[in-house]
C-alpha positions in Angstrom: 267.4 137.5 37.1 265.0 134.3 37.3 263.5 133.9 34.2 260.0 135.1 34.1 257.6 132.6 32.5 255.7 134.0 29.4 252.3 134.7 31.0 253.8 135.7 34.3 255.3 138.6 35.8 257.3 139.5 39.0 256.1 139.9 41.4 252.4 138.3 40.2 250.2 141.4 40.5 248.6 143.5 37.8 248.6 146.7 40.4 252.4 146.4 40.4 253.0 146.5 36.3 250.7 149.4 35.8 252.4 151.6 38.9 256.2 150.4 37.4 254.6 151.8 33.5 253.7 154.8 35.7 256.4 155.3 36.9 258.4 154.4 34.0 256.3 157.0 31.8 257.4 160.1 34.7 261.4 159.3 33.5 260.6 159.5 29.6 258.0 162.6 30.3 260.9 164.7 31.5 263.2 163.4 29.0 261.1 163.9 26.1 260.1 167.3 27.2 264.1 168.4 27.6 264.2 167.2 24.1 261.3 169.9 22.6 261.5 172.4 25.2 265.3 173.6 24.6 264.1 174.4 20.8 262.6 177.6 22.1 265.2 179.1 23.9 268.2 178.7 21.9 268.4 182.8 20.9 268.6 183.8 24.7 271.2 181.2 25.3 273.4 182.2 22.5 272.8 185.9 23.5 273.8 184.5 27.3 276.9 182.5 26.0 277.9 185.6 23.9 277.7 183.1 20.9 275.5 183.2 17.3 271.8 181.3 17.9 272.7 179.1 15.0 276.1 177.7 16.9 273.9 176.6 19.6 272.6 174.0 17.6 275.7 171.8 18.7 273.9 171.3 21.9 271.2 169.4 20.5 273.5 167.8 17.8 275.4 166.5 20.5 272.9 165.6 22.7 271.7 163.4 19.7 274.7 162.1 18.9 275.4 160.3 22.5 272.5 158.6 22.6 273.6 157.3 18.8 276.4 155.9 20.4 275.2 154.3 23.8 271.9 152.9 23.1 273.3 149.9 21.7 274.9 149.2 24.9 271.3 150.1 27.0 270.4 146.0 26.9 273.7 144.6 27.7 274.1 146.5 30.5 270.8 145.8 31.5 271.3 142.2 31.8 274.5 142.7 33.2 274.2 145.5 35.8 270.0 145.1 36.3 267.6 146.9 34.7 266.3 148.7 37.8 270.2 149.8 38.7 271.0 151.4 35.3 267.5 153.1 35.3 268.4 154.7 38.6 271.9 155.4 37.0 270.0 156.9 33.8 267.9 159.7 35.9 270.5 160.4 37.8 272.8 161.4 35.0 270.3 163.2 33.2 268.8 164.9 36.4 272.5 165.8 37.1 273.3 166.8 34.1 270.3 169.1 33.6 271.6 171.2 36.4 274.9 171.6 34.7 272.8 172.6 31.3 271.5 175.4 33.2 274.9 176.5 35.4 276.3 176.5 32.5 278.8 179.5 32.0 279.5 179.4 28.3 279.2 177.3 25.4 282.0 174.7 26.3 280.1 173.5 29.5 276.7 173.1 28.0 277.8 170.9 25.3 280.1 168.8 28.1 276.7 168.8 29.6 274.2 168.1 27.0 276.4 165.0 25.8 276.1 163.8 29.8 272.4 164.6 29.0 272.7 162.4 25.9 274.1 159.2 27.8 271.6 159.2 30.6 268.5 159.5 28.0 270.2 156.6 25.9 270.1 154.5 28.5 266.9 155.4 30.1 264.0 154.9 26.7 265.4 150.6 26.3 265.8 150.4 29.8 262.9 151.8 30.9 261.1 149.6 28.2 263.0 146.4 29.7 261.6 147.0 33.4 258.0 147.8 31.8 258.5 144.2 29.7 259.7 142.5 33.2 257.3 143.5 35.1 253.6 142.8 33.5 252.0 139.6 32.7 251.0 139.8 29.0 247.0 140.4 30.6 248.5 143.6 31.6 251.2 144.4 28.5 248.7 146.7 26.9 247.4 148.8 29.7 251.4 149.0 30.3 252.2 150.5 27.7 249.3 153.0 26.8 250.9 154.6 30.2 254.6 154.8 28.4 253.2 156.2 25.3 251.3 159.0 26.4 254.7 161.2 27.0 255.7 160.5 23.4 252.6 162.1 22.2 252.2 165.1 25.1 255.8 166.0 25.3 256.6 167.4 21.7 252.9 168.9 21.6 253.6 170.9 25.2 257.2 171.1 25.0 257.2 174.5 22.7 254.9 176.1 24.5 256.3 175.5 27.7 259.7 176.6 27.0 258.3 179.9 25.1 256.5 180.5 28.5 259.5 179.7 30.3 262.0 181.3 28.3 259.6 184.8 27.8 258.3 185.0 32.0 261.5 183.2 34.0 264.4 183.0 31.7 266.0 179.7 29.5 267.4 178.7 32.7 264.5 176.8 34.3 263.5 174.8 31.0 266.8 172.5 32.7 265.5 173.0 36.4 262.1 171.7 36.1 263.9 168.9 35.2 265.3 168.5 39.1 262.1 167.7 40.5 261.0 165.4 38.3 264.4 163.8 38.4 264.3 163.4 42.3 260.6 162.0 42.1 261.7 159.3 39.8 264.6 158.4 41.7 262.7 157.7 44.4 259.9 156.4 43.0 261.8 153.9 40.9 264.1 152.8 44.5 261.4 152.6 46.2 259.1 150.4 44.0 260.7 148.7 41.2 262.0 145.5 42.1 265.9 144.4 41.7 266.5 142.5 38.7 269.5 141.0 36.6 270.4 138.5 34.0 271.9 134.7 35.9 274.1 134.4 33.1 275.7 137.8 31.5 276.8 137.7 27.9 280.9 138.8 27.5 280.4 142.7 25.8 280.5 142.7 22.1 282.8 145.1 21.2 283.0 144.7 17.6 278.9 144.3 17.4 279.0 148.2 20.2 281.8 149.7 17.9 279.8 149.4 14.4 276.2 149.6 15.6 277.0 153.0 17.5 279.2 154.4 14.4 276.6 153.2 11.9 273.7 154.9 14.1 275.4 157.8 15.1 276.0 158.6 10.9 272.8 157.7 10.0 270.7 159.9 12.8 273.1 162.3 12.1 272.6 162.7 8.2 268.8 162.7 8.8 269.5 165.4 11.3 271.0 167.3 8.9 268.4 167.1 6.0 266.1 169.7 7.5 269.1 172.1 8.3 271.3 171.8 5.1 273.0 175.0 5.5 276.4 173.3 4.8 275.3 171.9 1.6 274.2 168.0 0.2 277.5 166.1 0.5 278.1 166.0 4.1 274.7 164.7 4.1 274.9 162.5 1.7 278.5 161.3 2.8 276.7 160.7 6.4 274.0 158.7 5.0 276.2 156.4 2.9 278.9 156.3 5.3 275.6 155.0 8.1 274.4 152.5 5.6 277.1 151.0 5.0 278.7 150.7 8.4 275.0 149.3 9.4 274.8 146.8 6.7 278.2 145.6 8.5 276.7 145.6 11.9 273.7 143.7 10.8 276.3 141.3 9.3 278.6 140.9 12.2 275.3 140.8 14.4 274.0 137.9 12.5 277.1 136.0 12.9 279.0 136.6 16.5 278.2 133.8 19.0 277.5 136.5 21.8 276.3 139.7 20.0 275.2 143.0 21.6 271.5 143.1 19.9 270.0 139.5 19.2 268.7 139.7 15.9 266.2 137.1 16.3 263.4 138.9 17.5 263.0 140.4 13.9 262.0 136.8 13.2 258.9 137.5 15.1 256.0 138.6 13.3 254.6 140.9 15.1 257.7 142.3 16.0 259.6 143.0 12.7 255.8 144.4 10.8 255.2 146.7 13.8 259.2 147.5 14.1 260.6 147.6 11.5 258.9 147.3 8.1 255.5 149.1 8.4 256.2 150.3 11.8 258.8 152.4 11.2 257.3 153.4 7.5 254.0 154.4 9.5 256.0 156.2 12.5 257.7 158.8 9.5 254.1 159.9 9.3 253.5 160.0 13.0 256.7 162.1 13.4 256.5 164.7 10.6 252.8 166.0 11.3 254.0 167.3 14.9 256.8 169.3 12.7 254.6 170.3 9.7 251.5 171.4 12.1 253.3 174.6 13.9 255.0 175.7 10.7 251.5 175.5 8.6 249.8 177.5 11.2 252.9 180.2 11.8 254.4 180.4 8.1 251.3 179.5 5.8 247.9 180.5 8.2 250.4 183.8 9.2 248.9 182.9 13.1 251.0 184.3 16.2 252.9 181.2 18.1 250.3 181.7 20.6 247.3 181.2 18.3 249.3 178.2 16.5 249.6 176.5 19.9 245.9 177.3 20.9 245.4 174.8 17.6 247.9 172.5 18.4 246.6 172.3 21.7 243.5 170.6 20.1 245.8 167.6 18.4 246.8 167.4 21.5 243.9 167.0 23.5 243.1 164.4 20.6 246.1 162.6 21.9 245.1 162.2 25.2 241.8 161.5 24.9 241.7 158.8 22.6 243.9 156.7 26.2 240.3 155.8 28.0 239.2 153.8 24.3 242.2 152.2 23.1 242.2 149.3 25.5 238.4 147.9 24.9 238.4 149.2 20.8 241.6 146.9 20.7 239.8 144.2 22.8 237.1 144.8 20.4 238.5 144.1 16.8 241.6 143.3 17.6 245.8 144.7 16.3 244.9 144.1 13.0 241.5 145.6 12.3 242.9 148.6 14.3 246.1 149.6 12.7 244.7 148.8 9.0 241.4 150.8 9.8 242.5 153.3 12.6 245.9 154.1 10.2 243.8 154.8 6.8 241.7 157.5 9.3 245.1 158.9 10.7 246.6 159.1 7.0 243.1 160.8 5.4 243.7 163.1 8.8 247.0 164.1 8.0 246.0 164.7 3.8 242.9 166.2 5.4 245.3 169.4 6.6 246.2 170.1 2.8 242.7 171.3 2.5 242.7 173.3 5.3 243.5 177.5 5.0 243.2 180.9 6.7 239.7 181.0 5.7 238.5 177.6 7.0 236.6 178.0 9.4 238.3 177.7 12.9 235.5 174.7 14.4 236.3 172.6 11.8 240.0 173.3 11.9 240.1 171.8 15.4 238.2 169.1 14.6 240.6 167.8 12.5 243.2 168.3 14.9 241.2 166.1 17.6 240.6 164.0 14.7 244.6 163.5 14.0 245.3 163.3 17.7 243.2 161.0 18.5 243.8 158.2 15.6 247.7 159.3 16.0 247.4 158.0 19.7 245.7 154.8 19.2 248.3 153.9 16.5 251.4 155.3 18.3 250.0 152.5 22.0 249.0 149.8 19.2 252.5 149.7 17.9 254.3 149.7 20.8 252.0 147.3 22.1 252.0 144.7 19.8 255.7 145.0 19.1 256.6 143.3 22.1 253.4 141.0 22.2 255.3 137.8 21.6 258.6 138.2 21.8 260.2 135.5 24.5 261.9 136.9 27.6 265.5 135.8 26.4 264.7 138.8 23.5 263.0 141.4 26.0 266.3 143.3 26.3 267.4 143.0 22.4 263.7 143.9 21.5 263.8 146.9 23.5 266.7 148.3 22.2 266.1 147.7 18.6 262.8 149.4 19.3 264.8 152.3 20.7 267.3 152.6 17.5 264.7 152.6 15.0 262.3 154.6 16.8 265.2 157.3 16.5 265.7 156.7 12.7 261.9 157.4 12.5 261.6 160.4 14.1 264.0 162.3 12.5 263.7 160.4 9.2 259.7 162.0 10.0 261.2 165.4 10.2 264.0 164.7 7.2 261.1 163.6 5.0 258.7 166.6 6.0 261.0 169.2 5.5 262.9 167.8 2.1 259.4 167.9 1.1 258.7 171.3 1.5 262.3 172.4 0.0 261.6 170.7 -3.1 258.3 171.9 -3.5 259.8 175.6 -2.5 262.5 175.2 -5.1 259.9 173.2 -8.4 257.9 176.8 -7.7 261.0 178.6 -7.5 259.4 180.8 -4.6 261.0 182.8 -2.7 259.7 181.7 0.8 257.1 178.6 1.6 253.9 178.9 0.8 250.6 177.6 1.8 251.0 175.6 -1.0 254.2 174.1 -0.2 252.4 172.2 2.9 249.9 170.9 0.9 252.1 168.9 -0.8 253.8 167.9 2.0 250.7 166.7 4.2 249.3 164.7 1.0 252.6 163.0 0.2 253.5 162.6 4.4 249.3 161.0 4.0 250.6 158.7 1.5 252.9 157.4 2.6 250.9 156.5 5.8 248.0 155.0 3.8 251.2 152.3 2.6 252.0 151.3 5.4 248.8 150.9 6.7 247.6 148.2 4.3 250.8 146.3 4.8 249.1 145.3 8.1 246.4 143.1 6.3 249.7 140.7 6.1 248.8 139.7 10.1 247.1 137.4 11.1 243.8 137.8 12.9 245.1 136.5 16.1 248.1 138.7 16.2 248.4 139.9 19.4 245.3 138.2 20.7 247.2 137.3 24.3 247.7 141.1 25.0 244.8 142.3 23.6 242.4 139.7 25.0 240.7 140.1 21.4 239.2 136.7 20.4 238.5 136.4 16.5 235.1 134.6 15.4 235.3 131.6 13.6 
């Protein structure tokens, strides 16, 4: 690929990054949705596969657990291979292998599937990142990504309630077929208007730097996994954890020193990048990622709501999600990345301690207030993240960024749901109830608050110019 110049994209034409975003944003929609909907319906396909509901958690272990393993490789191959080719290869595999998930005969088939699954969706997130990054002048980088963002935050809200629909009315079936067209739409999409692309000089494959960076992530995700469904007990988990710290302390190591490695490093030398990444980032993205967790539980276990009433609510966050798109752009024009995250994450923390306070007998306006009131800050700080994250990296890093981005965007997630539901074990156990309690969540929303309100204030440490290029945000004197 011809190098793109840092203010430049190719071809030259804002019109052409947003529909490439848009199109972008249709491939992770119907990922992320396969990866909340199949929650739902994993009774009725145990029942199907003649099989407890509990061993069908392999399917999303699995599932997991590819990705782990190949989205380490998503850059190189990238480069190697073009962006736009492995994207199509990406939806294809997953669109494939969604039809397989739901042909699926017996257990043995939908876990050969669901790790097929798993290898498409590794490669598509980075990838998909990379042609977004390749695509749109820095002018344009914001608007970009508010478009890839918005599945992040409507999938996992929607995702539930679509598969309980589709489970209880159809059968678990279709929550993989609805996959097909969307699959078929992107292919085409992507073929017929994403431009080729691909590295003039590819990098030999580490194989060292693919061997521990996949082992290293596929023990760490997995021990995090595993937090918020201990039945086996603490030392697998713990033996998971250690064993992924240390084999990623040797990654970063061999990383740092190989003349060709798979992830460059360097972009963690990049402001903007490592704060929104990787330090407070990732601390602030825990908090992002345990509310949608803690939300359906409160309103189910400790408001005693039907799943239909407790999505009605939900439905409100996310509303707030969505809504909050149309402001982002100008607010962050406005005052800028760092005004925004320090000042827009202390509202999204007070939001999320705001829910301890919250009960049966509060009254439901106000209830869904709060929600819109979580969505919307959630939202703003979910696109000002990913936007400034890749704000001034150089294009030699786009493809390393992006799957670095990827990686610890995984550890966060389920680190989110590892924290939220430790949480609410220990507080079940200190108590020594029998079952969770309303009280149990409100310790878990005020600690999961905290800990956004830390990372929050760590972004004072920008600058006031971070991220003025994207956000067009110039700083008074």
């Amino acid at each position: 690929m011809t190098a793109i110049p840092e203010n430049e994209a190719l071809p030259e034409s804002a019109t052409q990054a947003r529909r490439v975003a848009l199109i972008v944003a249709v491939a992770f929609f119907m990922q992320l949705l396969d990866s909340t909907i199949i929650s739902t319906s994993l009774p009725q396909m145990g029942e199907s596969f003649g099989v407890p509901a509990v061993a069908m958690s392999i399917g999303i272990t699995v599932y997991m657990l590819t990705m782990a393993v190949f989205v380490p490789l998503s850059g190189w191959l990238a480069d190697r291979f073009g962006a736009r080719n492995i994207f199509l290869v990406a939806i294809a595999l997953f669109t494939l292998a969604s039809i397989a998930c739901g042909v699926s005969q017996n257990l043995t088939q939908f876990v050969a599937a669901r790790a097929v699954q798993g290898l498409g969706s590794a490669l598509m997130t980075p990838v998909g990142r990379i042609l977004v990054l390749r695509n749109a002048p820095k002018s344009e980088l914001l608007n970009a990504t508010a478009l890839i963002t918005w599945p992040a935050l409507f999938a996992p809200v929607i995702g539930p309630v679509l598969g309980g629909f589709i489970t209880t009315y159809l059968s678990w079936h279709w929550n993989f077929f609805i996959n097909i067209p969307l699959g078929v739409a992107g292919l085409a999409l992507v073929a017929r208007f994403i431009p080729g692309d691909r590295e003039s000089e590819t990098k030999p494959l580490d194989w060292p730097g693919f061997f521990l960076t996949s082992v290293g992530l596929a023990c760490l995700l997995y021990g995090l996994e595993r937090i918020a469904h201990a039945e086996d007990g603490a030392l697998p988990t713990i033996a998971l954890l250690a064993a992924g710290i240390l084999v990623g302390w040797l990654a970063v190591r061999h990383l740092a020193r190989a003349k060709n490695p798979l992830v460059d490093l360097t972009a963690f030398k990049v402001q903007t990048f490592a704060l929104s990444t990787l330090s407070a980032g990732t601390i602030f993205r825990i908090a992002i990622n345990a509310t949608p967790f803690l939300l359906p539980l409160l309103f189910q276990v400790g408001f005693g709501l039907t799943p239909v009433d407790a999505g009605m609510m939900i439905l409100a966050y996310f509303l707030g999600n969505l809504g909050m798109k149309a402001v982002t752009t100008p607010t962050l024009k406005r005052f800028g990345f760092r005004s925004v995250l320090v000042v827009n994450g202390v509202i999204a923390s007070l939001s999320i301690m705001a829910c301890a306070a919250i009960s049966p007998q509060t009254p439901q306006a106000l209830v869904v207030a709060l929600m819109l009131i979580a969505g919307l800050s959630r939202s703003m700080q979910f696109t000002a993240l990913n936007t400034l994250a890749f704000a001034d990296v150089t294009s030699s890093q786009r493809s390393s960024a992006a799957t670095l981005s990827s990686m610890l965007q995984q550890v966060a997630m389920l680190f989110g749901v590892a924290v939220a539901a430790a949480l609410l074990n220990l507080s079940q156990i200190a108590r020594s109830g029998p079952i969770l309690d309303l009280v149990d969540f409100r310790l878990a929303f005020l600690a999961i608050g905290a800990i956004g309100l830390a990372a929050s204030f760590r972004f004072l440490t920008l600058p006031a110019t971070a991220g003025a290029e994207v956000s067009g945000h110039l700083p008074r004197n």
